[in-house]
N, C-alpha and C positions, 0 to 999 in steps of 0.2 A: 396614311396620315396619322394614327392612335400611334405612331413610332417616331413623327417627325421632330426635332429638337425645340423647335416656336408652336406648341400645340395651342388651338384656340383657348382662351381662358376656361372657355366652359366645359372643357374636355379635364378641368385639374381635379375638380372634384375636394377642394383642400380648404381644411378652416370652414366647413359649413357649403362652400359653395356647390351648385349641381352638378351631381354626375350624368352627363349623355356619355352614353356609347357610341361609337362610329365602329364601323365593321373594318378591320383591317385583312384583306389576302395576303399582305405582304410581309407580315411580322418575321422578325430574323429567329431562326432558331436560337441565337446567342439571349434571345429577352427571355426565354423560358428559362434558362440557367441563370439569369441571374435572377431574377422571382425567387428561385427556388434558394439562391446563397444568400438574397435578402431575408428571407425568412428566416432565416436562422443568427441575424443581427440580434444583438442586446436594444435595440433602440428602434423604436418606427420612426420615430419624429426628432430632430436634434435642431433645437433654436440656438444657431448662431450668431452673436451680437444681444444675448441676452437682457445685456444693461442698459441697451441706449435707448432712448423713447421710444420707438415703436416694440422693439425686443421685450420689453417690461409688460406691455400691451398686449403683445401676442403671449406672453406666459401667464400671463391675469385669466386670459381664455383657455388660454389649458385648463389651468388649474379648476377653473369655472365648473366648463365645461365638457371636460375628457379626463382629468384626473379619475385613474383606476380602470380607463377605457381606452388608452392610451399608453404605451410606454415608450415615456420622451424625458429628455434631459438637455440643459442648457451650455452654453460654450461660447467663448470668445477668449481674450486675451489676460485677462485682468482676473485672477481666482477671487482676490477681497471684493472687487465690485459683483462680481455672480452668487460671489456669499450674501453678499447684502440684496441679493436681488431673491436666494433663495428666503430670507427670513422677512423679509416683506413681503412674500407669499403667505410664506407659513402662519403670519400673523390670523390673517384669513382662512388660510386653506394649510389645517395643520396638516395632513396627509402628504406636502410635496414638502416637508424639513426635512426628508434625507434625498430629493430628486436627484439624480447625480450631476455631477459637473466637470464639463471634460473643458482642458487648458492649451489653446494654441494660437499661435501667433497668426494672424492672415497671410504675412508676407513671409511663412514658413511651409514651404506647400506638403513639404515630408508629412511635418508635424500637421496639419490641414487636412493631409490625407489619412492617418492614424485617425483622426477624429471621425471621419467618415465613411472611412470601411466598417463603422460603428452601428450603421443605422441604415435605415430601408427610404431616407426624406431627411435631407436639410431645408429649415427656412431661413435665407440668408438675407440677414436685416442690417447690414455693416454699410455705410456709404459713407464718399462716395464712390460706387463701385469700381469705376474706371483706375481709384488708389487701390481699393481695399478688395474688390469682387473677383480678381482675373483667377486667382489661384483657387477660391471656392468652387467655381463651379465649373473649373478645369481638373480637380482633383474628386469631384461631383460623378464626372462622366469617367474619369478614370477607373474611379472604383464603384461603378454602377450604382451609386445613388442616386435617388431623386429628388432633383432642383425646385425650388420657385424661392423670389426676388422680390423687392417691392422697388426697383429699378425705375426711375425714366430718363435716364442718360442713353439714349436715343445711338449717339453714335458709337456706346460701347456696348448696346446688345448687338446692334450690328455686325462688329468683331466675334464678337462672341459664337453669333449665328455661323458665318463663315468660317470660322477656328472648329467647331464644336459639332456642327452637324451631324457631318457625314461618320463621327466615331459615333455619338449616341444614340444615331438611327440603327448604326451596325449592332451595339450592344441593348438595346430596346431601354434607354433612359429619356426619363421627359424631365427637361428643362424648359421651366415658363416663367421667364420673364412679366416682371411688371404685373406685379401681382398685389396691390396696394390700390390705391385712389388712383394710380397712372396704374391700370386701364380696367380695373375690373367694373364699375359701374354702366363705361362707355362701353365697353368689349360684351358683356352680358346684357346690357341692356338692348342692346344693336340685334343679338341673337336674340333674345326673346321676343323682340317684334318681329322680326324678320319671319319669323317661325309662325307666330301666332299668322303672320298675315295670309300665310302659305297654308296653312290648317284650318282658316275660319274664312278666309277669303278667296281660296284658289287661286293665288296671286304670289309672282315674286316682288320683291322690292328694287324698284331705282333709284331711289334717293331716299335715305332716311337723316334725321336731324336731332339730334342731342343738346338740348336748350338748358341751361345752367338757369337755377331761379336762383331766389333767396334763400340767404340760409347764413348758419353762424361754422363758422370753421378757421382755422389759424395755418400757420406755416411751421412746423420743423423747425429746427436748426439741423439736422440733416439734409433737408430737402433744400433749403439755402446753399447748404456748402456745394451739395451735390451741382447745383443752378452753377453756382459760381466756378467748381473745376472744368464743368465743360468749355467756358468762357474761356479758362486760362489753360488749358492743354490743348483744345479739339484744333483742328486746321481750321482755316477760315474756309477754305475750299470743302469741306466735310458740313460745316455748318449752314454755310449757301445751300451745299444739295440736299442739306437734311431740311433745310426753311422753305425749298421752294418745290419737290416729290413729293407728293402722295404716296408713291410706293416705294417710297427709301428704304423698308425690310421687307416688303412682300418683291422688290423687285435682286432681291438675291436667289429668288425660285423662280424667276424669270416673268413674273409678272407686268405687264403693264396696262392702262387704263387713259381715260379722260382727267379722270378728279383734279382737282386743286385743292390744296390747302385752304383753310378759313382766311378770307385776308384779315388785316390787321386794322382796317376801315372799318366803319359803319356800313353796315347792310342791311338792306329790308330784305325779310326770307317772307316771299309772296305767300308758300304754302302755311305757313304755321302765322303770316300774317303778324308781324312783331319787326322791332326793330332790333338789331344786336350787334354786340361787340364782341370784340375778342378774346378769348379764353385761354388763362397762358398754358392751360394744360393739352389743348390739341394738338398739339405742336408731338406729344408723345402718343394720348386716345386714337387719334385718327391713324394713323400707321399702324396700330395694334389693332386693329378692328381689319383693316387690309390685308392685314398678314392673317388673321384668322381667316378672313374669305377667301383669302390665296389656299390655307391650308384645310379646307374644307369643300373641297369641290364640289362633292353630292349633295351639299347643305344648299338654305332656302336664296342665299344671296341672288342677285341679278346679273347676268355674265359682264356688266357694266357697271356694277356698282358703284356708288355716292355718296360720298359721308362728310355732315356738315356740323361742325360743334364750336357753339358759339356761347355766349351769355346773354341771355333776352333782357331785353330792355323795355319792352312795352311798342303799344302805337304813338302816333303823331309826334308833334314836334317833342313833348316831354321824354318821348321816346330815344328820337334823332340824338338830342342832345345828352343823354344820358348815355348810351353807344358811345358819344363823342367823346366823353368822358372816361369811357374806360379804355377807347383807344388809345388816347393821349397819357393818358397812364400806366398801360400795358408796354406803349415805345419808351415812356421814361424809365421804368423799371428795367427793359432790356438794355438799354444805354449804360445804366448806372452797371448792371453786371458785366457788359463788355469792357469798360476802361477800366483800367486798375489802380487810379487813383480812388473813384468813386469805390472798387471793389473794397479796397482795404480799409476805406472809411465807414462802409455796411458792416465788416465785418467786426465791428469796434460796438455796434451801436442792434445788431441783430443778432439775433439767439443762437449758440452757440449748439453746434453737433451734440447729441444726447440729450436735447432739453425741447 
């Protein structure tokens, strides 16, 4: 499993997040070679898509914290927007005004891969991926680097998985998708209880629930456009089976189960006792959490596992009706990105990729 191409989130160990070990017997001898040619890369770390909102955000943390502990360097398309993204560093953190910066086009995979026979980890921030990803992390495993995404275009990890596995396993490269808000809260938080309950309680889990509170957060303009290419490329038939399986990526390793999806209704969840609604992020969370227990076998999950993620809403009727409300808004928002009159009218009036 430490070899398989959809490694649980918590197995990445990237940006802060924990390192578990899982024992591998199977590792290919091809992953000790290239450890060993990675090491000898100019670059650990190379941020792809350096200038767009999130890419700015993950070099602010470099710089933060791993500048001089790190050696990484920024990349994407654009040299004057990575200049500007290096000197708005520097402003802060003079130390990274000569960080280097490597120039190539996405939909140049030559050029793609020159960049990353560079380094031992790409973080690939460019969406949305299904345009812009195929050749990153296809020229990722190529040249034995290592992946993570902040992806939740659902039906293009999918491809990916099925394209990309069976090379990366053979060459010992991890590629982990959905590595941003779609799915590392849901994905990590799902293991930490799981875990805890199996260590403090002698107990697997059969159902656990991930309840969205209050809180203050915004939408992208990447994470928009990204919503809205799937609307206008995926099949209709790809997106049925991605809206109504649970194990739409854990069932490409042959898994299957019970689960359901969250419905898109009002539900009373008897255990946590609340009413809730629908959360337009499960729709990616919960299939990333599946696929981890898929790819975790000896881990604390329940051979039936259950994963429910929703938006709490409270008791009683203030409850009901407040649910009702974020259903009814959850369907109008999916509506407006299916028809492409409504799309093109959002796209006039909501934030724009990079911002």
């Amino acid at each position: 499993p430490a070899h398989s191409l959809e490694l649980p989130q918590a197995l990445s160990g990237i940006a802060g997040r924990p390192h578990i070990r899982v024992p591998s017997t199977d590792a290919p001898q091809s992953s000790m070679a290239a450890s060993v040619q990675a090491s000898t890369r100019p670059f650990q770390v190379v941020v792809w898509g350096a200038s767009g909102f999130t890419g700015r955000l993950v070099c602010e943390h470099l710089a933060t914290s791993y500048q001089g502990r790190v050696k990484w360097a920024i990349a994407g398309r654009d040299v004057r927007k990575l200049e500007g993204v290096r000197e708005e560093l520097a402003r802060n953190h003079p130390a990274v005004k000569d960080i280097p910066i490597l120039v190539a086009d996405a939909n140049d995979s030559v050029a793609v891969g020159k960049v990353l026979s560079q380094t031992q980890c790409v973080l690939a921030l460019v969406g949305p991926f299904a345009l812009h990803g195929s050749n990153v992390v296809e020229q990722a495993v190529e040249q034995g680097t290592h992946y993570a995404d902040i992806t939740g275009e659902i039906p293009w990890v999918k491809r990916s998985m099925e394209k990309h596995h069976a090379k990366a396993k053979a060459k010992g490269v991890k590629v982990v998708h959905c590595c941003g808000y779609d799915s590392v809260p849901s994905d990590l938080g799902t293991l930490m209880m799981v875990e805890h309950c199996q260590k403090k309680l002698k107990k697997k889990v059969s159902q656990m629930y991930c309840l969205i509170g209050k809180g203050k957060a915004g939408i992208s303009g990447g994470t928009i456009a990204s919503g809205m290419n799937i609307f206008e490329t995926e099949k209709s038939a790809d997106l049925a089976a991605m809206g109504s399986d649970a194990y739409y990526l854990a069932g490409v390793h042959g898994r299957k189960g019970s689960d359901k999806p969250a419905p898109f209704t009002p539900k009373y969840l008897p255990e946590p006792k609340t009413w809730a609604g629908p959360f337009v992020m499960e729709g990616c969370n919960a299939k990333i959490v599946h696929l981890s227990n898929t790819l975790y076998p000896q881990g604390p999950y329940s051979q039936d596992f259950k994963y429910c993620e929703m938006l709490e809403t409270g008791q009683g009727w203030s409850g009901w009706l407040a649910a009702s409300a974020v259903s009814m808004a959850t369907l109008g928002i999916g509506a407006s990105f299916a028809f492409s009159p409504t799309r093109s009218l959002l796209k006039r009036v909501l934030p724009a990729p990079g911002t």
